[in-house]
N, C-alpha and C positions, 0 to 999 in steps of 0.2 A: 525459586522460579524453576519453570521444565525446561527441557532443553524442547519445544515445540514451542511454536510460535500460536498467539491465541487464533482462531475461528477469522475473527475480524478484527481490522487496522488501521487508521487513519494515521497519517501527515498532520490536518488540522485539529489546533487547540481547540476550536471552538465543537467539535462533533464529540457524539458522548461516546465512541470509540478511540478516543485518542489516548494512548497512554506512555507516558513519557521513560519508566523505566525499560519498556520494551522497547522504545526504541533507543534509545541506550544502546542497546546489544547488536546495534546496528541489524537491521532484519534485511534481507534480500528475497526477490521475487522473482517465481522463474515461470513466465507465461508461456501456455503452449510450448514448454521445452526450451524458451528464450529468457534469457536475461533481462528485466526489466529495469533500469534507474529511474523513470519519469513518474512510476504509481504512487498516488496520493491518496489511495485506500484500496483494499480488497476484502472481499469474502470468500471465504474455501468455499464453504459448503452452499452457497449460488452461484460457486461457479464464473465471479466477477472482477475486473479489476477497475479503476479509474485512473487513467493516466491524464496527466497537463499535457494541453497543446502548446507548442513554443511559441511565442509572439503573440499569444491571443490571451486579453483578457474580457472578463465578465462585466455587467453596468456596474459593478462595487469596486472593483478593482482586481477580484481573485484571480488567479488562472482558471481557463476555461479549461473543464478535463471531457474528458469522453468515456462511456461506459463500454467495455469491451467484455463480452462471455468465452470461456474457453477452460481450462485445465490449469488450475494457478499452486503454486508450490511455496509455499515462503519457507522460509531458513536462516538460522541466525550464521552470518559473516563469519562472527567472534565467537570465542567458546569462553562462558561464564569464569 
């Protein structure tokens, strides 16, 4: 593995970006210069992140998230 975190990330099993040894390495995300814990997926290179609204869910049950654009930074916590 790189010490970079891939392009794009998801939280959920069911998206075909989800990958469970990366996140293992525990990934952290630093929007706009801020510390992120609520994003359930991003992309660098659009520029995007999706974070959960607290208390709100979706007609299925998921958390409801919000698409946010800005300058996103991921980084692994942990060192291999």
């Amino acid at each position: 593995m790189t010490d970079t975190p891939p392009d794009r990330l998801s939280v959920d099993p069911r998206s075909p970006f989800y990958n469970e040894e990366v996140l293992a390495r525990d990934v952290g995300i630093r929007f706009k210069g801020v510390e992120k814990t609520n994003v359930e997926e991003y992309c660098v290179s659009e520029n995007w992140v999706r974070v959960s609204v607290p208390n709100s869910k979706d007609r299925r049950g998921n958390p409801l998230t919000l698409k946010l654009t800005g300058q996103v930074e991921p980084y692994y916590k942990t060192q291999a």
